[in-house]
C-alpha positions in Angstrom: 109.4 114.6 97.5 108.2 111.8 95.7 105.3 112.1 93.8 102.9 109.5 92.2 101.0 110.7 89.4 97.9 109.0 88.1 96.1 110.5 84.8 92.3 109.7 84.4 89.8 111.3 81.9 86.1 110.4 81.8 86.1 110.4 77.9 87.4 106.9 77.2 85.0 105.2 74.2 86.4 101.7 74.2 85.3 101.0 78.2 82.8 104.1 78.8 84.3 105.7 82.0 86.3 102.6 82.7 88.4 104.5 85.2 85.3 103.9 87.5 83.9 100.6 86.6 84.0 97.8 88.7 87.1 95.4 87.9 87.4 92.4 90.9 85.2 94.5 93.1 86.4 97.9 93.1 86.6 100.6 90.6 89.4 100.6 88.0 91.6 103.4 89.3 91.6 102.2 93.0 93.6 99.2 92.5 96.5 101.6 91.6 95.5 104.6 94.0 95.5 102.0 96.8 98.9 100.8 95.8 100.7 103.9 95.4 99.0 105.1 98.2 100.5 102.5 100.5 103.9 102.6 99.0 106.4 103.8 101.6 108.5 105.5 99.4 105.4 107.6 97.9 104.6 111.2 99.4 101.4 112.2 97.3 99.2 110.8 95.2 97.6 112.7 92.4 95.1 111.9 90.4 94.2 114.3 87.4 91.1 113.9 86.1 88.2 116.4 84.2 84.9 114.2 85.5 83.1 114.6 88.4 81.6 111.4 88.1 85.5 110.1 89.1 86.1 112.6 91.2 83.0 111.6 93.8 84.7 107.5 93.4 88.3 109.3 94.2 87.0 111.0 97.1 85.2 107.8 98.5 88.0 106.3 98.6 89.5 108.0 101.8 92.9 107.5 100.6 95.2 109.7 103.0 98.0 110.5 100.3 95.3 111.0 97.0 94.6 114.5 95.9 92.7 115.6 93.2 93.8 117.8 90.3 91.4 118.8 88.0 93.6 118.6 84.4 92.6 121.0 81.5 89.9 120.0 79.0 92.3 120.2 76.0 94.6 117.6 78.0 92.2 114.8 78.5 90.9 114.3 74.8 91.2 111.0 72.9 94.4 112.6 71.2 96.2 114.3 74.1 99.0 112.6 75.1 100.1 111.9 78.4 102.5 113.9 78.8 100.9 116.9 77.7 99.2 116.5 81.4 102.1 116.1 83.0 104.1 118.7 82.1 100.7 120.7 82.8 101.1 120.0 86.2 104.7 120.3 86.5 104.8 124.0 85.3 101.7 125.0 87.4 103.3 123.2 90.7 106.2 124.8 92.7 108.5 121.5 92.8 112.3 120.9 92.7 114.6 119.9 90.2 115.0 116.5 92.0 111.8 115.6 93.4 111.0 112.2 92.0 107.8 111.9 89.1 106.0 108.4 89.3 103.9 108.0 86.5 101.0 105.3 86.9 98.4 104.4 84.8 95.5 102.8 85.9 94.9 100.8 82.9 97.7 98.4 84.9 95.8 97.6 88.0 98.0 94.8 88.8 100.9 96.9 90.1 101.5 96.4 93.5 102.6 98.8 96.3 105.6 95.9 96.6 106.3 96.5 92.9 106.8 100.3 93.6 108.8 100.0 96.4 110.9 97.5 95.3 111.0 99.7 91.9 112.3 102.7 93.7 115.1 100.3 95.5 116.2 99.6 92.8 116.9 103.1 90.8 118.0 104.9 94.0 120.8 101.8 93.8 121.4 102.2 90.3 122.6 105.3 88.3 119.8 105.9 85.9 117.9 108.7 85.2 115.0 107.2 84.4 113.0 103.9 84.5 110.1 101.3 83.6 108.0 98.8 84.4 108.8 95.7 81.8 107.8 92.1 81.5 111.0 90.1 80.0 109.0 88.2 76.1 110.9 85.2 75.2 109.0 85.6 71.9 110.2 85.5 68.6 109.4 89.2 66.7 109.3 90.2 63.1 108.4 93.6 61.2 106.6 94.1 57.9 109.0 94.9 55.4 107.8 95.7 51.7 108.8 92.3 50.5 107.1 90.7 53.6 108.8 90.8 57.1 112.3 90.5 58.6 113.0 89.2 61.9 113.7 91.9 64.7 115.4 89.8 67.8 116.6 86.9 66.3 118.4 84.9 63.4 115.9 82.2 62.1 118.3 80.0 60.4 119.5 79.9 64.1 117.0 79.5 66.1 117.9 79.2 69.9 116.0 77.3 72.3 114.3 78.9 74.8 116.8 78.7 77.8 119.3 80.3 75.7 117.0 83.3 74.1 117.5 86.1 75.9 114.3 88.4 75.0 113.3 91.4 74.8 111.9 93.6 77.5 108.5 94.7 76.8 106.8 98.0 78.7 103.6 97.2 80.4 102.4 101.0 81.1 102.6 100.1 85.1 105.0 103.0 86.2 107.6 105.3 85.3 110.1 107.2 87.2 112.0 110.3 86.2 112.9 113.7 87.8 110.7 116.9 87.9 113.7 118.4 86.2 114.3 115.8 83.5 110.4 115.6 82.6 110.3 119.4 82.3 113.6 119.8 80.1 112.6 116.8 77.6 109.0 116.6 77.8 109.2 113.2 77.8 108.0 110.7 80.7 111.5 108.8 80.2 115.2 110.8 79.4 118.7 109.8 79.8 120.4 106.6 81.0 116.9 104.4 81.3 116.8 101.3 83.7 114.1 98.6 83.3 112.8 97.2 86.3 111.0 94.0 85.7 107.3 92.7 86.9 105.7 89.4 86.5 104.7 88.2 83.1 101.0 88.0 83.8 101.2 91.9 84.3 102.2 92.5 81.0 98.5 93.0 80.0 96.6 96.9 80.0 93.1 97.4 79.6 92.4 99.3 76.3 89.6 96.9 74.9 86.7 95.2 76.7 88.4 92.2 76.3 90.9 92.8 78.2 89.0 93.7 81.0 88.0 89.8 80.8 91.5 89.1 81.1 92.4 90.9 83.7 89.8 90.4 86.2 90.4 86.8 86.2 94.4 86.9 86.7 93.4 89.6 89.2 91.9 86.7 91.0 94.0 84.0 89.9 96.6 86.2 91.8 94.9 86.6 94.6 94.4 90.8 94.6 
């Protein structure tokens, strides 16, 4: 079984309950609920939440794959971490060793059913473990150091052009994929030999802040979703 897991809380204090406000014409969380729940390759959708409030928008949705889970308060504070409402689930629910775990975060809505089918393609034809949504950052990066910062992906006395920079891959918090068995054993969303699979660059960008809600909504329609 393959199952797509989506964590909301109603507690957020950046965006108040922006799991439910309308981005592009539709709350938040359906842009992902809608994808995943179209997705071939998914068998459920869950969505673990502790509000009402976004349980009533779930249900209105009349998604045919979305269930509801109602996650433990303890698990959906402002420092619980995802995970800790995973493997909540995963040792309450009877699943196997190999089912697959898609973790999806609404905060991405511009992942695409396409995205995760063409994501699961491509670790069923691989021989990871584990994998993750990326954008590839042609950027040059540097870390604070005590005497000032040091360069982390490149040699500035060097400086390649852009054609020839390779980058780094970047998360953009879209969706993970592991095993029921592999989350369980390391408590960890990814474990083992870890594939990137790698999405658009406008995607790259997760709504935390109010302004990136600005951000979003206009690529949303830029993109045509």
């Amino acid at each position: 079984m393959n199952i797509a897991f989506i964590p909301v809380r109603g507690g957020s204090k950046s965006i108040p309950l922006k799991n439910i406000k309308i981005l592009n014409g539709k709350p938040l969380v359906y842009w992902t609920a809608k994808a995943a729940n179209d997705a071939e390759c998914i068998d459920k959708v869950v969505i673990a939440t502790d509000s009402e409030e976004i349980k009533a928008v779930i249900k209105s949705f009349s998604l045919t794959k979305v269930e509801i889970y109602d996650r433990k308060p303890e698990n959906a504070t402002d420092r619980a971490s995802t995970e800790s409402v995973m493997l909540e689930y995963l040792n309450k629910k009877d699943l196997k060793d190999n089912d697959l775990f898609f973790l999806i975060q609404a905060t991405s809505p511009m992942l695409k059913k396409c995205d995760i089918e063409n994501m699961y393609k491509t670790f069923m034809g691989r021989d990871y473990d584990s994998m993750f949504t990326g954008v590839l950052e042609k950027q040059f990066h540097w870390r604070f150091d005590k005497n000032g910062v040091i360069p982390v992906n490149y040699d500035y006395k060097n400086r390649p052009r852009r054609q020839e920079f390779e980058g780094l891959i970047a998360e953009n918090g879209a969706c993970y994929i592991n095993s029921v068995k592999n989350i369980l054993q390391d408590k960890c969303r990814l474990s083992g030999r870890i594939g990137a699979f790698q999405m658009p660059s406008y995607t790259s960008y997760e709504i935390d802040e109010p302004e990136d809600w600005i951000i979003i909504e206009e690529l949303m329609k830029q993109f045509g979703y």
